[in-house]
BAKETOR-172781 format. One line per 8 residues: number of its first residue (from 1); their letters; for each residue x, y, z of N, C-alpha, C, CB. Coordinates in steps of 0.02 Angstrom, whole numbers, plus 32768, in hexadecimal, padded with zeros to 4 digits. Glycine has a CB too. Example, Ala and Ser with C-alpha at 12.3 -4.5 7.8 and 13.67 -1.06 7.14 Angstrom:
residues 2
1	as	8294,7EE4,8186,8267,7F1F,8186,8294,7F5B,8186,8235,7F20,81C4 ~ 8282,7F90,8162,82AC,7FCB,8165,8285,8002,818A,82C0,7FE2,811E
end
This chain:
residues 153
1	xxxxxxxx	5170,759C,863C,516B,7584,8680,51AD,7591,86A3,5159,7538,8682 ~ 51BA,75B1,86E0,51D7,75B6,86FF,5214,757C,872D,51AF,75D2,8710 ~ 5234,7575,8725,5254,7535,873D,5254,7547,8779,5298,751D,8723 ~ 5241,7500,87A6,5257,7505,87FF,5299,74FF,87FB,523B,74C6,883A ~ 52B7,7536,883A,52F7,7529,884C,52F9,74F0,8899,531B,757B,8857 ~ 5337,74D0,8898,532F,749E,88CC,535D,74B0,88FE,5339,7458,88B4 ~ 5351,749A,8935,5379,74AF,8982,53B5,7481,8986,5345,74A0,89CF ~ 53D2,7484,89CB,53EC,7454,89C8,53F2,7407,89E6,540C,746D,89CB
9	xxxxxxxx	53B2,7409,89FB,539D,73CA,8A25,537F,73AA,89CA,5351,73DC,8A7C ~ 535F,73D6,89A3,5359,73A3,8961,539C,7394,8932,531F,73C5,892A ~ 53C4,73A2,8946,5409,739B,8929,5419,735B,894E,5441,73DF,8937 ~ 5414,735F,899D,543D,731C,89AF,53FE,72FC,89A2,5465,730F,8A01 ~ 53BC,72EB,8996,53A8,72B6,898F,53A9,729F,894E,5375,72B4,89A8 ~ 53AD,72D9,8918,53CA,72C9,88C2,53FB,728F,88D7,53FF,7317,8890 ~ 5429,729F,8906,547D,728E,88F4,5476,7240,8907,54C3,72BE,892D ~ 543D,723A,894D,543D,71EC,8967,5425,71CE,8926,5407,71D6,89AE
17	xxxxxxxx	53D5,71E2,88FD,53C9,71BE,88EC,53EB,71A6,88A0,5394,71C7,88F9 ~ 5420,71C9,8891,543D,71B4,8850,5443,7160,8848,5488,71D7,884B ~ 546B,7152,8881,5453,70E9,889C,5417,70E4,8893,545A,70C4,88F8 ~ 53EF,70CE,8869,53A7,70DE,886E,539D,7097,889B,5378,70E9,881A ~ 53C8,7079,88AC,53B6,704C,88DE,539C,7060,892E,53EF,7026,88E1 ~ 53BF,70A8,893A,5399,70C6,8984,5351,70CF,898B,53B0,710D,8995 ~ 534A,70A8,89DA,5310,70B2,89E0,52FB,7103,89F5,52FF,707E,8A0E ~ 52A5,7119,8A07,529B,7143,8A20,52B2,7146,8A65,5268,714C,8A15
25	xxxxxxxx	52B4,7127,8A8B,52D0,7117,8ACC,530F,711D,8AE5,52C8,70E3,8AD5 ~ 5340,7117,8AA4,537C,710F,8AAD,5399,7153,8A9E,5395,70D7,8A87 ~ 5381,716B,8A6E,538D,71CA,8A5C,5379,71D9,8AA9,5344,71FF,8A0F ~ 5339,71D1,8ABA,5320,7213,8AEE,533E,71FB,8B3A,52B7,721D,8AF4 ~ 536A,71B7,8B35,537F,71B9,8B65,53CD,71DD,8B6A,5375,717D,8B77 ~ 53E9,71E3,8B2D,542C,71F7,8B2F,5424,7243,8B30,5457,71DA,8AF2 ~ 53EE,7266,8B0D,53D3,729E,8B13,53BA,72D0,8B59,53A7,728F,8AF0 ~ 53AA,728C,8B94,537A,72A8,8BC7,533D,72D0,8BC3,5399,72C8,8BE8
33	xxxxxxxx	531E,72A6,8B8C,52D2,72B3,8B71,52A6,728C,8B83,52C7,72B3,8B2F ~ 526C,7288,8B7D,522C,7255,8B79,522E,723F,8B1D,51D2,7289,8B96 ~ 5216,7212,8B34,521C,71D9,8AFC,51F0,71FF,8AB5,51F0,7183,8B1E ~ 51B9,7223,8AF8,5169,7241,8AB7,5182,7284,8A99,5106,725B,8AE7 ~ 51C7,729A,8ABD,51E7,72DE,8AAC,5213,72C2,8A56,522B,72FB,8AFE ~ 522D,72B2,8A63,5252,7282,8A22,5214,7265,89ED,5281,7231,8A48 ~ 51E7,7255,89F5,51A9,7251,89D3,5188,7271,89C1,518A,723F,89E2 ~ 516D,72BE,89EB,516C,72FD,89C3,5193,7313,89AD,515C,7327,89D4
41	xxxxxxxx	51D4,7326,89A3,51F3,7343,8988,51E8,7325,8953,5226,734C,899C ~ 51F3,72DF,8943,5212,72C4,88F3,51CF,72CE,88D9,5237,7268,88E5 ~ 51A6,72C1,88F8,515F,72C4,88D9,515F,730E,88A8,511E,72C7,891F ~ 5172,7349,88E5,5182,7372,88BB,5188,7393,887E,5195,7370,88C1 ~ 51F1,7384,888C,5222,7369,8856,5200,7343,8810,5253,7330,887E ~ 51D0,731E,8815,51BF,72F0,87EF,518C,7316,87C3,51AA,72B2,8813 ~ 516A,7336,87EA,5129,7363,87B9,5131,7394,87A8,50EC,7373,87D1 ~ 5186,73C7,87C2,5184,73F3,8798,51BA,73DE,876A,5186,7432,87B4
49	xxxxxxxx	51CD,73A0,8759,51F2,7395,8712,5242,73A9,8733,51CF,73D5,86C6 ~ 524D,739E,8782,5283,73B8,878B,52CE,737C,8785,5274,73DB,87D0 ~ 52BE,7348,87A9,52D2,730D,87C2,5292,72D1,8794,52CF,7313,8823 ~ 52BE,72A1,8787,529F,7256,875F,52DA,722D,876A,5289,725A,86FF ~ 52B7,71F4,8785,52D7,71C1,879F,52B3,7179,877F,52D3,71CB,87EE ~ 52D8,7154,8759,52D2,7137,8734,5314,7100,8724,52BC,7160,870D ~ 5302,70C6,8703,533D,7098,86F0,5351,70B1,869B,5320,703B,86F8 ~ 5391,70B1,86A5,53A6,70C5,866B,53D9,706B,8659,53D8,711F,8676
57	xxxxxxxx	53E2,7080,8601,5417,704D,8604,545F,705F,85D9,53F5,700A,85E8 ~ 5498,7039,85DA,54CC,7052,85A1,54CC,7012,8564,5526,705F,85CA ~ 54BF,7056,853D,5489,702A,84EC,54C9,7007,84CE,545A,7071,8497 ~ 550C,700B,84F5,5536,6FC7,84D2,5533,6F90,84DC,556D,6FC2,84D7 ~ 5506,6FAC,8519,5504,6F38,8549,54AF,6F25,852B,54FD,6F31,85E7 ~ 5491,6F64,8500,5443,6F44,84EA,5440,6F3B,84BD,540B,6F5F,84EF ~ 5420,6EF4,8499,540E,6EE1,8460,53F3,6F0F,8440,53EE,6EB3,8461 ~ 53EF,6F1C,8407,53B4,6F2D,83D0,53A9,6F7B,83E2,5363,6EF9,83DC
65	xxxxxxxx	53BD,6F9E,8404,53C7,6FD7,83F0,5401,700F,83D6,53B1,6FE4,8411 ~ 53F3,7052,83B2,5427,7076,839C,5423,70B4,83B2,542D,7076,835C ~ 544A,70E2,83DC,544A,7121,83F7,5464,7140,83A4,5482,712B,8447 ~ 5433,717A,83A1,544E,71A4,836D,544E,71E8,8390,5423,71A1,8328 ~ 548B,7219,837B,5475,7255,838E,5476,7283,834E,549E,726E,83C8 ~ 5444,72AD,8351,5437,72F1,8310,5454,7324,832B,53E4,730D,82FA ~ 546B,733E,8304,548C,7385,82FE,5453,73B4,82CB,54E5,737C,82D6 ~ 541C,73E6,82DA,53F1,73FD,82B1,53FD,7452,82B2,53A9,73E3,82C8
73	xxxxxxxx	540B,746F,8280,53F4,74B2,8262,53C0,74C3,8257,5406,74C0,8234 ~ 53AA,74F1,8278,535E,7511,8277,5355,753D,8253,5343,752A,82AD ~ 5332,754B,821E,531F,758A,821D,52D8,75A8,8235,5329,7598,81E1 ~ 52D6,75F5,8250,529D,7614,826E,52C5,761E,82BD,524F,75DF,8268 ~ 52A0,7654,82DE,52B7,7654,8319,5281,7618,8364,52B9,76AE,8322 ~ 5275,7605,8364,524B,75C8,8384,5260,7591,83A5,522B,75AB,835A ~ 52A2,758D,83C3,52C7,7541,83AC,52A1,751D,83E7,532E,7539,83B0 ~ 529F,7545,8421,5295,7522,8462,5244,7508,845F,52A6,7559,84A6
81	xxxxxxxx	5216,7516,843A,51E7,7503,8410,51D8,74BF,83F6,51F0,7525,83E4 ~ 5228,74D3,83BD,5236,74A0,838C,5259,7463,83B9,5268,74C0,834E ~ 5282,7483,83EA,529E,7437,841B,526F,7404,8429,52B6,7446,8469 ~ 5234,7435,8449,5207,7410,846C,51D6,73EF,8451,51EF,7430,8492 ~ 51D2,73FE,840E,519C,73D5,83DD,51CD,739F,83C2,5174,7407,8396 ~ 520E,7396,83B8,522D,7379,83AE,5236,7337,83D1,524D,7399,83AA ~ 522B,735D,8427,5250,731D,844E,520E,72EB,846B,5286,733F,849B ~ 51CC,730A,843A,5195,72D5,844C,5192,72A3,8405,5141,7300,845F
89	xxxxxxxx	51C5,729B,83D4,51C5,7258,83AB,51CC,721A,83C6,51F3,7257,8380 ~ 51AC,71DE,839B,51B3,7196,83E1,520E,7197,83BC,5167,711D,83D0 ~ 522A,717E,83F6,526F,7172,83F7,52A9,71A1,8400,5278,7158,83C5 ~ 5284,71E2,8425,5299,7224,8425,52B5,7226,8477,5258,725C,840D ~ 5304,7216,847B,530A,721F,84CF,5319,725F,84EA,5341,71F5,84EC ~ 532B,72A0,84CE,5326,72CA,84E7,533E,7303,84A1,534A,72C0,852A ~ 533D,733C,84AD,534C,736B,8480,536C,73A6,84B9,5307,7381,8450 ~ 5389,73E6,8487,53C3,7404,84B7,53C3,7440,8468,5420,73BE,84D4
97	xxxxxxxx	53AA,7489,849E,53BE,74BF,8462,5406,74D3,8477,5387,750B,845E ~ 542D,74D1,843C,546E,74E3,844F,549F,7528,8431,548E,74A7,8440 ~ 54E6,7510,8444,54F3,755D,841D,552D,7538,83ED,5517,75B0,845A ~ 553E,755C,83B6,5583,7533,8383,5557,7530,8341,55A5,74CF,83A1 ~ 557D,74E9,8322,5560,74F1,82F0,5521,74DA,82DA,5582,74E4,82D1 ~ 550C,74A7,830A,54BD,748E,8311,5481,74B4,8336,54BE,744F,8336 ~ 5456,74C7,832D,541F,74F0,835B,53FB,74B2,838E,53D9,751B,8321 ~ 53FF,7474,8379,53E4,7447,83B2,5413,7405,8396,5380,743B,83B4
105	xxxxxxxx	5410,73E6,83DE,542A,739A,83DB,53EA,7379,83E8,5469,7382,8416 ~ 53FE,7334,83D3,53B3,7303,83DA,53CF,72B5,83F5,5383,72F6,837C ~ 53C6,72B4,8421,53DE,7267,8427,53A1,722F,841A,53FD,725A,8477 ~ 53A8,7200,8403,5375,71D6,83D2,536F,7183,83FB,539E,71CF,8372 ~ 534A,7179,83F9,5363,710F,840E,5336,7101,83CB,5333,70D2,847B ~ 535A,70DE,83AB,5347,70B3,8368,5345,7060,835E,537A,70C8,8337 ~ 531E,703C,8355,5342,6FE7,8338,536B,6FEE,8319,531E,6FB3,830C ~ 5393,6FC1,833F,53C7,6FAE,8300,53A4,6F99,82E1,5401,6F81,8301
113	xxxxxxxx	53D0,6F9D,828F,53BF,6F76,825D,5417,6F6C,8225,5373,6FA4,8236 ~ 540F,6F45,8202,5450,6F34,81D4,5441,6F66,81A0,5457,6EE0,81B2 ~ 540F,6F9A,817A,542D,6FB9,8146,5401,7004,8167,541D,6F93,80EE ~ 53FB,700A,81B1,53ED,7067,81CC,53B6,7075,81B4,5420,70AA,81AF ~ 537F,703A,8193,5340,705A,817C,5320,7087,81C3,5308,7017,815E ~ 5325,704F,81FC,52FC,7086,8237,531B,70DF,8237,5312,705F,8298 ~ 5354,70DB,821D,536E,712A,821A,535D,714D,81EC,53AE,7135,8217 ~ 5359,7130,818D,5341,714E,8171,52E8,7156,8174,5361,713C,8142
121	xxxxxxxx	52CD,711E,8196,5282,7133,81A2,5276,716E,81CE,525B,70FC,81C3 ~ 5297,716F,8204,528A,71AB,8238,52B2,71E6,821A,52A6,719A,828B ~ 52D4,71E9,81F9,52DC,7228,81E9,52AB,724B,81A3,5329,7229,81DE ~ 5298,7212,8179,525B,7222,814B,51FB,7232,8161,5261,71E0,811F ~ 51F2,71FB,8194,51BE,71EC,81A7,51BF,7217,81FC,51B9,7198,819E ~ 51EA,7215,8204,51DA,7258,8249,51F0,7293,8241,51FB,724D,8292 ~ 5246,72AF,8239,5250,72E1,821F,523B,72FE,81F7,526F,72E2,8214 ~ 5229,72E5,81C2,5203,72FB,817A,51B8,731A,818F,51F6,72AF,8141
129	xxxxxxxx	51B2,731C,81BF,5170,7342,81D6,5188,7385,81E5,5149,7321,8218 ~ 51BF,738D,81FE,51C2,73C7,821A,51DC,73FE,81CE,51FB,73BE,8262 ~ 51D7,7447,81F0,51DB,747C,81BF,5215,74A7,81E1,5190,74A7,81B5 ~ 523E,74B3,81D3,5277,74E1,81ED,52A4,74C8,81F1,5274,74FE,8223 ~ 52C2,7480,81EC,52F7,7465,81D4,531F,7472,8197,52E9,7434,81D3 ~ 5364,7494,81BC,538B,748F,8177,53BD,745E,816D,53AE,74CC,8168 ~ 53C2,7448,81AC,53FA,740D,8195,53F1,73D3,81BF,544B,7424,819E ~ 541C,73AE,81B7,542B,7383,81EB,544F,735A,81F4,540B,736D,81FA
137	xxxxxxxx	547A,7350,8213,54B1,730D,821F,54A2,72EE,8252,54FC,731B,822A ~ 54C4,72B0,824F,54B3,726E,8272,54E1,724B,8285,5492,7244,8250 ~ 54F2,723B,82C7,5544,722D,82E3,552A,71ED,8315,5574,727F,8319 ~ 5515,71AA,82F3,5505,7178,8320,5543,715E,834F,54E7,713F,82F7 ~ 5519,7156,8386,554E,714D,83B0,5567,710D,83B1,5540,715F,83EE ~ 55A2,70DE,83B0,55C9,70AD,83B3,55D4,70A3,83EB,55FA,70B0,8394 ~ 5614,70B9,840C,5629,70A5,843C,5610,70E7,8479,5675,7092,842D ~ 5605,70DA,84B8,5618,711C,84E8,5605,7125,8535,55F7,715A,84C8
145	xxxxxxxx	562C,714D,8555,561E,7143,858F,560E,7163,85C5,563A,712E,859A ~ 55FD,7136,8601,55BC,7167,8626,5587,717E,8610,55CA,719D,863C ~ 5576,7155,85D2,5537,7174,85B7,5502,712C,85A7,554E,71A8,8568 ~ 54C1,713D,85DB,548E,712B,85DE,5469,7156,85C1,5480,711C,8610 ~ 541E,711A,85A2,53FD,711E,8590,53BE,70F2,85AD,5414,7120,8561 ~ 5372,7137,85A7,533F,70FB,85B5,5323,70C5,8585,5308,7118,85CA ~ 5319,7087,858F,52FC,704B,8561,52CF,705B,854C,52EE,700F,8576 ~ 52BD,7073,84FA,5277,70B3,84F1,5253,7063,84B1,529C,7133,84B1
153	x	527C,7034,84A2,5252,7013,8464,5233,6FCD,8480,5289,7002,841A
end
């Protein structure tokens, strides 16, 4: 699928709505739009997978969950394939084919737990499905910043 490219009237309304507190009213007035112009567009934005607007949170101020990220070696040539079958596991927040020493990153939302069973289950009971894995490391995240996450458990 072809990705839409965006103008720049969807750039400044990307940029208002990062506050996801702006209204439609309040973009298309700073814009000098109609309100239903800002409404098609995102409508848009929204159906071709371009723009998502959503509450995210930072998983140090949330109970009971654990951001993990994977570092995965592929073998076969397929990855963008393999991303995408990847990034439909439950607890799967996004995936990323890359270049170095990993062929994809995986960022994860997990329960906490006191002895990482939710980590060793998802990497037995979900990973363990897949075929073309040669490796994998696991770099849970502790501390960090500017980095949100959506509430997926």
């Amino acid at each position: 699928m072809k990705k839409q490219k965006i103008d720049a009237t969807d750039k400044q309304i990307i940029k208002y709505l990062q506050d996801g507190r702006k209204s439609f009213s309040y973009v298309a007035s700073k814009l000098n739009v109609t309100e239903n112009t800002i409404r098609n567009r995102l409508n848009k934005l929204y159906d071709d997978k371009v723009f998502s607007l959503r509450g995210l949170v930072d998983p140090e101020y949330t109970p009971y969950i654990q951001i993990v990220i994977f570092g995965l070696k592929i073998t076969g040539q397929d990855l963008e394939k393999k991303a995408e079958d990847l990034s439909n596991l439950p607890g799967v927040i996004s995936t990323a084919v890359v270049t170095g020493r990993y062929d994809i990153f995986m960022v994860v939302e997990l329960p906490t737990d006191e002895d990482n069973s939710a980590l060793f289950s998802f990497m037995r009971n979900e990973l363990g499905k897949f075929r073309g894995i040669s490796s994998i490391e696991t770099f849970p995240v502790f501390r960090s910043n500017n980095f949100y996450v959506p509430y997926l458990l």
